[in-house]
C-alpha positions as CSV (number, residue, x, y, z in Angstrom):
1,X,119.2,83.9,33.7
2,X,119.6,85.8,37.1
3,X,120.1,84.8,40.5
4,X,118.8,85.8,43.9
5,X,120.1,85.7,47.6
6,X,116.5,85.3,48.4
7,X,113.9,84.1,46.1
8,X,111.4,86.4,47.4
9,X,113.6,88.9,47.2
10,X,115.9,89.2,44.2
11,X,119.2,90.7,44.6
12,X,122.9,90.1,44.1
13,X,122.5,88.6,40.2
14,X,125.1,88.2,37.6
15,X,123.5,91.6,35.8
16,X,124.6,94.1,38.2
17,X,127.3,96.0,36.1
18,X,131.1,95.8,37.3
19,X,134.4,97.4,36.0
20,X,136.3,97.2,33.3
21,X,138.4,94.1,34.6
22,X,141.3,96.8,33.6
23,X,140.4,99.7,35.7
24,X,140.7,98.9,39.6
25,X,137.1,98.0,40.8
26,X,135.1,101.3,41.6
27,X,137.2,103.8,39.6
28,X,136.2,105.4,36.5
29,X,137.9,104.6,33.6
30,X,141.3,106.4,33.1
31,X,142.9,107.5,29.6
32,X,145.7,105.4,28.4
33,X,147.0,108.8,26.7
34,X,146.9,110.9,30.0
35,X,147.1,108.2,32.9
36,X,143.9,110.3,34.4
37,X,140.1,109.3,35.3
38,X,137.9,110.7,31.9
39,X,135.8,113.6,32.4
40,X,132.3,113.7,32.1
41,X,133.0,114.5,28.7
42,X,135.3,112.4,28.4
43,X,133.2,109.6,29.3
44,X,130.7,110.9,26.9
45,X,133.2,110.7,23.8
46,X,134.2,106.7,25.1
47,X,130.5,105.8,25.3
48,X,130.3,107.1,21.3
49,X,133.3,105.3,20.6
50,X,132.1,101.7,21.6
51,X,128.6,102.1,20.6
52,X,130.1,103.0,17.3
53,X,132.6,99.9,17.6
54,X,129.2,98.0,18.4
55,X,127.5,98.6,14.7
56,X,131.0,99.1,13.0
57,X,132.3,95.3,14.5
58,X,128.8,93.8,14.0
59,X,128.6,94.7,10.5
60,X,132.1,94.1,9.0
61,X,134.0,91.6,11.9
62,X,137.1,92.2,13.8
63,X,139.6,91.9,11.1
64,X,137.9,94.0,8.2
65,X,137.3,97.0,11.5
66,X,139.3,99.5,11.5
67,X,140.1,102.2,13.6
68,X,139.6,104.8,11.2
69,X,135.6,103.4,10.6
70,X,135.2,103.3,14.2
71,X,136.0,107.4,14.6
72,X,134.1,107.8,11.6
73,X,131.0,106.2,12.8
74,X,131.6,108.0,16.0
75,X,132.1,111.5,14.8
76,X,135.4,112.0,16.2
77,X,138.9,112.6,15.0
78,X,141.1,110.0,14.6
79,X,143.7,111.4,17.4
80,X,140.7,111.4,19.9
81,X,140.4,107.5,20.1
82,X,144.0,107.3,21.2
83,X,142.8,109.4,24.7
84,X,140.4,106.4,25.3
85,X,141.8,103.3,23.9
86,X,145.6,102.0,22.0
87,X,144.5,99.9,19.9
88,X,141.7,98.3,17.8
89,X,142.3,95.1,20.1
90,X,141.2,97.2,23.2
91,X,138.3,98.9,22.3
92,X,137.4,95.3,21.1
93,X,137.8,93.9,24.7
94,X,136.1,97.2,26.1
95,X,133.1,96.7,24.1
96,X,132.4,93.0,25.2
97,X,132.4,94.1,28.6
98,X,130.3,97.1,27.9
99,X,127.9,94.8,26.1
100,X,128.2,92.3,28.7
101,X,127.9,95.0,31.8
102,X,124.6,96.6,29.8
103,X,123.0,92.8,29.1
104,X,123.4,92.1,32.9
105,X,121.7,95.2,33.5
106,X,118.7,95.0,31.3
107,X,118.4,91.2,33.2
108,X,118.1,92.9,36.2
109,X,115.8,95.5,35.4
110,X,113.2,92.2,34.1
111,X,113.2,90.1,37.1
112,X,113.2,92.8,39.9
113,X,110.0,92.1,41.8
114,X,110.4,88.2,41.1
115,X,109.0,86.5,44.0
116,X,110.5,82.6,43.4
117,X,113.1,81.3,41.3
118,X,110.7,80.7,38.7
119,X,109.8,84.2,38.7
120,X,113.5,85.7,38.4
121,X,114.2,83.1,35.5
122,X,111.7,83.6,33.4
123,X,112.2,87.6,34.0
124,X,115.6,87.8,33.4
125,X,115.6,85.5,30.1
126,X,113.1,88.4,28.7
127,X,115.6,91.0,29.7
128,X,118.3,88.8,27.7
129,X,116.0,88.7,24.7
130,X,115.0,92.2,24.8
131,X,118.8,93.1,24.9
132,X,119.8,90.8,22.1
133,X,116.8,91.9,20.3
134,X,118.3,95.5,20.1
135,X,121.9,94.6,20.3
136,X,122.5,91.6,18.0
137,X,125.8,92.3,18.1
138,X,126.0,91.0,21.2
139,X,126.4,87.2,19.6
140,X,128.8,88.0,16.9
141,X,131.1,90.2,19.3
142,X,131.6,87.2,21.2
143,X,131.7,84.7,19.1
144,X,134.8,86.9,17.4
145,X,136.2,87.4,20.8
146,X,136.8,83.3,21.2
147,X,139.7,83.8,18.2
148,X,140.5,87.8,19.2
149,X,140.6,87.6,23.0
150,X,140.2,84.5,24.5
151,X,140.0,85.6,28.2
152,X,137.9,88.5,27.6
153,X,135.2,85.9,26.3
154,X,135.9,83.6,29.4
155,X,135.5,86.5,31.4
156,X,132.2,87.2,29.7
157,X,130.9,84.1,30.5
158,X,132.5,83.7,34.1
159,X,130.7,86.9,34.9
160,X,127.3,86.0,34.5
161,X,127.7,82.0,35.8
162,X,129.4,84.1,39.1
163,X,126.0,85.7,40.3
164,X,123.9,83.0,38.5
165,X,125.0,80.1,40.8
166,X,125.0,81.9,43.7
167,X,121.2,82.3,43.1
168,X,120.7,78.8,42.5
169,X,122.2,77.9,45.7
170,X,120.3,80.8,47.8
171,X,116.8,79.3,45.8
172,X,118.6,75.7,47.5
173,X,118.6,77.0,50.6
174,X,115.4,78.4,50.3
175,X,113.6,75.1,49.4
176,X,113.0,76.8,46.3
177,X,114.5,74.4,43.4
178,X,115.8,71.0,43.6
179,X,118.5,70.6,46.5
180,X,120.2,67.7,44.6
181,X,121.2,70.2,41.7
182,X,124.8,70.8,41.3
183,X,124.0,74.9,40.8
184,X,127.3,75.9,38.7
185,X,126.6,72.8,36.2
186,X,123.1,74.1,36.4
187,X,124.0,77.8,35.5
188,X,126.2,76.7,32.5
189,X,123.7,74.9,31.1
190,X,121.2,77.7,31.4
191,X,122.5,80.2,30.0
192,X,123.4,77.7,27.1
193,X,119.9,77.4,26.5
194,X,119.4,81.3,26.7
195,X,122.1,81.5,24.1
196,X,120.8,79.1,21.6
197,X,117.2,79.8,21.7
198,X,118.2,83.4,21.8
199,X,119.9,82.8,18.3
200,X,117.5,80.8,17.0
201,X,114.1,83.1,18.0
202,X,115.6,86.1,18.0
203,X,118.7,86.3,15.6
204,X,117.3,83.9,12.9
205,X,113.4,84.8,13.0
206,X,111.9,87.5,10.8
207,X,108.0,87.7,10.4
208,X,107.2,88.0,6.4
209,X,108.1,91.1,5.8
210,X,111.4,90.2,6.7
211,X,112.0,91.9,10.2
212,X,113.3,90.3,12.9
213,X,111.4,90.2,16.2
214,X,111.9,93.0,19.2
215,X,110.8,90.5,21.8
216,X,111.1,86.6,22.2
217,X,107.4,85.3,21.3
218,X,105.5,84.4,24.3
219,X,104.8,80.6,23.5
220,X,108.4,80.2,23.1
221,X,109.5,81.7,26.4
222,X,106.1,79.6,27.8
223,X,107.6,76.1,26.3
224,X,111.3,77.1,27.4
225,X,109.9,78.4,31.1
226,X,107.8,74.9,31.3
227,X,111.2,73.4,30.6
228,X,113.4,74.8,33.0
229,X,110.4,74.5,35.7
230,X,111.4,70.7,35.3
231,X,114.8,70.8,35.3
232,X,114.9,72.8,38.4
233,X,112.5,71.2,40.2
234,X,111.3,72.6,43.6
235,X,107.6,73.4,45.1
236,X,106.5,75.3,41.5
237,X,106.8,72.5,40.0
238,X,104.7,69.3,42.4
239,X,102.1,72.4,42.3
240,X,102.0,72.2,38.9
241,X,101.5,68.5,38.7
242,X,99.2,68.3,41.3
């Protein structure tokens, strides 16, 4: 689920963080209270405020939230979330972005060192798992988002199909995958596929004591990598059939 410039050299993927689509690109974010850039403690307080709004959103839903279980899961007084965010509505937004800057990350992190398309894929669907392993929320924050904020979700999605096609059409230019590929069709339906078989491996499995896995299970990602070497197409694959 990443994308390279150069598939022996993986850069410029969709899970390089960016801003807060409300903050102007490269500044820190400012308090709606004050008009200012946080602190350093300041920024401290709004990271404790959305990983609280993470669990507190996962567990109970958007419209049974509240503000006042958000500051309580945090630790911090109830005045104190009105220096970060003004409403429940926008620390909802600023948490799928968090959770969608942090997922892109943990993709990039997997597939640095990838060497062909093959490689970046395969590395940066283990970084998706391993994030939505450990952040589950991830699924139901967006889901919620479709009825709650409808752009913010698009904008979750646009994000990561952005860098992903651009990958697919530097691995096309590389003689890497199959030329004949229409790359932004190709990047939807990949990270459909991460999605579901995320869900389904990840959300839905537990082992029989009940607990749900911390890593996709390696014949899984094997079957779903053998896929995707089809669909794509390229040199990896007449190797393999050879």
């Amino acid at each position: 689920m990443t994308s390279t410039s150069d598939p022996a050299q993986p850069t410029s993927d969709p899970a390089q963080p960016t801003s807060d689509p409300a903050q102007p690109a490269g500044d820190d974010p400012i308090s709606p209270a004050t008009g200012r850039p946080l602190t350093k403690r300041g920024l401290a307080t709004r990271r404790r405020l959305l990983e609280a709004a993470e669990d507190v959103f996962a567990e109970l839903g958007y419209h049974e939230a509240s503000i006042v279980k958000v500051t309580e899961h945090a630790g911090v007084a109830l005045g104190t979330f009105y220096l970060y965010f003004d409403s429940k509505q926008s620390i909802f937004e600023a948490l799928v972005i968090d959770l969608n800057d942090r997922v892109r990350q943990s993709m990039s992190e997997a597939m640095a060192g990838a060497t062909n398309r093959i490689e970046a894929e395969r590395g940066g669907f283990e970084g998706f798992f391993r994030f939505t392993a450990k952040h589950p929320a991830l699924y139901r924050v967006v889901r919620e988002a479709e009825f709650v904020s409808p752009e913010t979700m698009r904008l979750h999605y646009e994000r990561i199909v952005e860098g992903y096609t651009a990958g697919l059409q530097a691995a096309q230019s590389a003689g890497d995958i199959d030329t004949t590929l229409d790359p932004e069709v190709a990047a939807w339906a990949l990270m459909g596929l991460g999605e579901l078989i995320g869900m389904r491996y990840i959300l839905w499995e537990r082992d029989a004591s009940g607990t749900a896995p911390d890593r996709i299970a390696p014949h899984v990602l094997d079957a779903m990598m053998q896929f995707i070497g089809g669909a794509l197409g390229g040199p990896h694959t007449r190797k393999g059939a050879e």
